[in-house]
CHARMM internal coordinates of N, CA and C (Angstrom, degrees):
IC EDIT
DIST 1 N 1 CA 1.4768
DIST 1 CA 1 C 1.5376
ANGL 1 N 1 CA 1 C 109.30
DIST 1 C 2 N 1.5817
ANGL 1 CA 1 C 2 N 112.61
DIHE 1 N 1 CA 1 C 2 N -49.76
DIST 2 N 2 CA 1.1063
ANGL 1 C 2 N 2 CA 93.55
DIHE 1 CA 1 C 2 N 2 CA -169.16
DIST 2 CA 2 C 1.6469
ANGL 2 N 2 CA 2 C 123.28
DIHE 1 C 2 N 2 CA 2 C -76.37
DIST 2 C 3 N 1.6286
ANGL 2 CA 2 C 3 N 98.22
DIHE 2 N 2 CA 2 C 3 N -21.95
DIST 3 N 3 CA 1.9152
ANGL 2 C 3 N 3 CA 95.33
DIHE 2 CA 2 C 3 N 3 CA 165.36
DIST 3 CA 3 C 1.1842
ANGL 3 N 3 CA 3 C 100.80
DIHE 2 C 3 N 3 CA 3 C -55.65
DIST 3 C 4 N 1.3927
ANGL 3 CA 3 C 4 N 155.55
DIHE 3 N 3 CA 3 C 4 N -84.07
DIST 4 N 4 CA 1.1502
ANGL 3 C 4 N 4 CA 151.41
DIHE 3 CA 3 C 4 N 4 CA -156.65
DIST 4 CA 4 C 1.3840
ANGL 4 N 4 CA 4 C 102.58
DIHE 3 C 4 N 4 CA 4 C -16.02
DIST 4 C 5 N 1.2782
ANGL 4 CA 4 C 5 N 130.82
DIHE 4 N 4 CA 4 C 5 N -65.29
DIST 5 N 5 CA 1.6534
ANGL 4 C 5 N 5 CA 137.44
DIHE 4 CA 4 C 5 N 5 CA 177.56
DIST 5 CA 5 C 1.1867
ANGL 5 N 5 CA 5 C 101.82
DIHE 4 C 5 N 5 CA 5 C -59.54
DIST 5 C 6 N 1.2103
ANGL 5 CA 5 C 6 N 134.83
DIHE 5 N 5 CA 5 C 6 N -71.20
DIST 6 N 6 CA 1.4132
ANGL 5 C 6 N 6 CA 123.85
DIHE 5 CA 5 C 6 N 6 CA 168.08
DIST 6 CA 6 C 1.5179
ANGL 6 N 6 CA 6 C 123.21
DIHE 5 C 6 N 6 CA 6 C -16.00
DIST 6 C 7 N 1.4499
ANGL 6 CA 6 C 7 N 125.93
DIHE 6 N 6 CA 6 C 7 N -59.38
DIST 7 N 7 CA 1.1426
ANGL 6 C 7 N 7 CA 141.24
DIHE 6 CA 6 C 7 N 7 CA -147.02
DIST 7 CA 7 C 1.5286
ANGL 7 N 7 CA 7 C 86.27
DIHE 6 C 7 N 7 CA 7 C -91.53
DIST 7 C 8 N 1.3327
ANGL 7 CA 7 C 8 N 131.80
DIHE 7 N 7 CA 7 C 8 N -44.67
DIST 8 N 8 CA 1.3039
ANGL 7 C 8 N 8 CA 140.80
DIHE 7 CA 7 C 8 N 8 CA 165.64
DIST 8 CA 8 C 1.4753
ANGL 8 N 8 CA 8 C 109.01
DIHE 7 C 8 N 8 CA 8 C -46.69
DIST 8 C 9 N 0.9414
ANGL 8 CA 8 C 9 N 132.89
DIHE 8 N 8 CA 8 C 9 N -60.81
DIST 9 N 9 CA 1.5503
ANGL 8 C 9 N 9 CA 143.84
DIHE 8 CA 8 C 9 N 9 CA -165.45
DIST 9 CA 9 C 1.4770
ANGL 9 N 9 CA 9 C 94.09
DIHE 8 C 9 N 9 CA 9 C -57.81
DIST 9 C 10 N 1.2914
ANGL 9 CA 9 C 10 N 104.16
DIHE 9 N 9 CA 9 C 10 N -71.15
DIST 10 N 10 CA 1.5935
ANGL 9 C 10 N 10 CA 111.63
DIHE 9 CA 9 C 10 N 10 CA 175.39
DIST 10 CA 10 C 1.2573
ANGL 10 N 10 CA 10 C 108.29
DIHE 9 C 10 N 10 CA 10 C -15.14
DIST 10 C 11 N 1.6065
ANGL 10 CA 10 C 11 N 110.24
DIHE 10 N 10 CA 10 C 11 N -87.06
DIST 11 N 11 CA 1.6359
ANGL 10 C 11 N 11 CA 119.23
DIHE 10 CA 10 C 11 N 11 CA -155.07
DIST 11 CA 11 C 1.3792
ANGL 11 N 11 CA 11 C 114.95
DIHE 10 C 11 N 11 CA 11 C -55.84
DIST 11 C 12 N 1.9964
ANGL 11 CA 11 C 12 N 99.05
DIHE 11 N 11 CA 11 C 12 N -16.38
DIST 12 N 12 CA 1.7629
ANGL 11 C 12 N 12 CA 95.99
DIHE 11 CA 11 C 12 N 12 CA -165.96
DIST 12 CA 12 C 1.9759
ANGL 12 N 12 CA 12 C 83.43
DIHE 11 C 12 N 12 CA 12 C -91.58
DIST 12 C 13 N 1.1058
ANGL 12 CA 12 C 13 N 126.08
DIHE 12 N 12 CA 12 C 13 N -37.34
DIST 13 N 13 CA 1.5802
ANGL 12 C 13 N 13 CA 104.46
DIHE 12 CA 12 C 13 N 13 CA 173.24
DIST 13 CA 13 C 2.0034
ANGL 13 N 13 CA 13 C 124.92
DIHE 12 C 13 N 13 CA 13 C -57.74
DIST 13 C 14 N 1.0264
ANGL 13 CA 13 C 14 N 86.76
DIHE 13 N 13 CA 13 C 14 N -30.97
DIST 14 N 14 CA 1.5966
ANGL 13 C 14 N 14 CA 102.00
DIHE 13 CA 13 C 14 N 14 CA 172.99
DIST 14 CA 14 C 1.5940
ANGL 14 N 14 CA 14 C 100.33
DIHE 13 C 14 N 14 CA 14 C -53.62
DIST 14 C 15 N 1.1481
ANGL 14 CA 14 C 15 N 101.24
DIHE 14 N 14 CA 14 C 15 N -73.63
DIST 15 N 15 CA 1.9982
ANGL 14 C 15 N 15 CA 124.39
DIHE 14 CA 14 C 15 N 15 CA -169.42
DIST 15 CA 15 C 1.6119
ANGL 15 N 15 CA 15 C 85.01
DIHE 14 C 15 N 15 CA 15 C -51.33
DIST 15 C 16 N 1.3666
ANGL 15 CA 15 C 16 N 145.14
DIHE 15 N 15 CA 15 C 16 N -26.66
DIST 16 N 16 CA 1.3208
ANGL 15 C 16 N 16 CA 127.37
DIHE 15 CA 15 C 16 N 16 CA -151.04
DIST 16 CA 16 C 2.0683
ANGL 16 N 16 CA 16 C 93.21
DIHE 15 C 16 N 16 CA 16 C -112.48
DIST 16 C 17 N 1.1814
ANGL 16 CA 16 C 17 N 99.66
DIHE 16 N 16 CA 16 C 17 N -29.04
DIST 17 N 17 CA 1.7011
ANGL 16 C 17 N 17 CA 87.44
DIHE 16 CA 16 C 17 N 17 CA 165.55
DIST 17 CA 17 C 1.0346
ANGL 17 N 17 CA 17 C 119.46
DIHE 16 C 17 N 17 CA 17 C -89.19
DIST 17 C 18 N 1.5967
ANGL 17 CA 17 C 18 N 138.73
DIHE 17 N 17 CA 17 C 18 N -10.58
DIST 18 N 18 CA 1.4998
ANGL 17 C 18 N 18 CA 132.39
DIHE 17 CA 17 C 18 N 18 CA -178.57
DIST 18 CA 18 C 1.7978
ANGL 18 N 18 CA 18 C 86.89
DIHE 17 C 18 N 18 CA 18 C -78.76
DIST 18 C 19 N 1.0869
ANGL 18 CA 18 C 19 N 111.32
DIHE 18 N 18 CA 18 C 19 N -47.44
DIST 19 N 19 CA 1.8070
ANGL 18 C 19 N 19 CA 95.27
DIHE 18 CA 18 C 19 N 19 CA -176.70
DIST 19 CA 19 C 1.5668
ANGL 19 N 19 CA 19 C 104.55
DIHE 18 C 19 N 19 CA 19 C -61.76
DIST 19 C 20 N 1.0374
ANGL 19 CA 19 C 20 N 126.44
DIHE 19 N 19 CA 19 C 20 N -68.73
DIST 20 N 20 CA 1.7356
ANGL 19 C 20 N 20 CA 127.44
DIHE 19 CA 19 C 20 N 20 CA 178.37
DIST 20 CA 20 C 1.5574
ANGL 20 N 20 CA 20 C 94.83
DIHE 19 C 20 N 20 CA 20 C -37.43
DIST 20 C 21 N 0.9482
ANGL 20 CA 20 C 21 N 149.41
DIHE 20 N 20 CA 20 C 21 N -55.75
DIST 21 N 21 CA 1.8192
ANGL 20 C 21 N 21 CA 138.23
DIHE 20 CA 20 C 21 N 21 CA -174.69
DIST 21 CA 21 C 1.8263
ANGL 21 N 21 CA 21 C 107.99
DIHE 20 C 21 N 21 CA 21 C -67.19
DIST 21 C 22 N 1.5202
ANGL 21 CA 21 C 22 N 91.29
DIHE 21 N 21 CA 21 C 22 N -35.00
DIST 22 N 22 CA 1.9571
ANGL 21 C 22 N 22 CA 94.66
DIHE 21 CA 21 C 22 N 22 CA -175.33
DIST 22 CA 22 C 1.6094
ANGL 22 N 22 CA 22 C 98.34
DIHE 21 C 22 N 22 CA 22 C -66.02
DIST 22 C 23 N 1.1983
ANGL 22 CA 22 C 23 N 103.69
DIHE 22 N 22 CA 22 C 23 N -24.44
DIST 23 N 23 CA 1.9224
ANGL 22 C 23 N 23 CA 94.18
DIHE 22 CA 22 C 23 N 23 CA -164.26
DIST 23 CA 23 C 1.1976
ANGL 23 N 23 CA 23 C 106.56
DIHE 22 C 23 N 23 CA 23 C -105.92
END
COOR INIT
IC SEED 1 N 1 CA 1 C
IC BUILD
């Protein structure tokens, strides 16, 4: 369970620096 959030957290920090680098 708790990787699941982990693995979640991840992709949403990932998804949140390709925008911070796009802009």
């Amino acid at each position: 369970m708790i990787l699941n959030i982990v693995g979640f957290f991840l992709i949403s920090l990932d998804h949140y620096s390709q925008i911070n680098v796009s802009s």
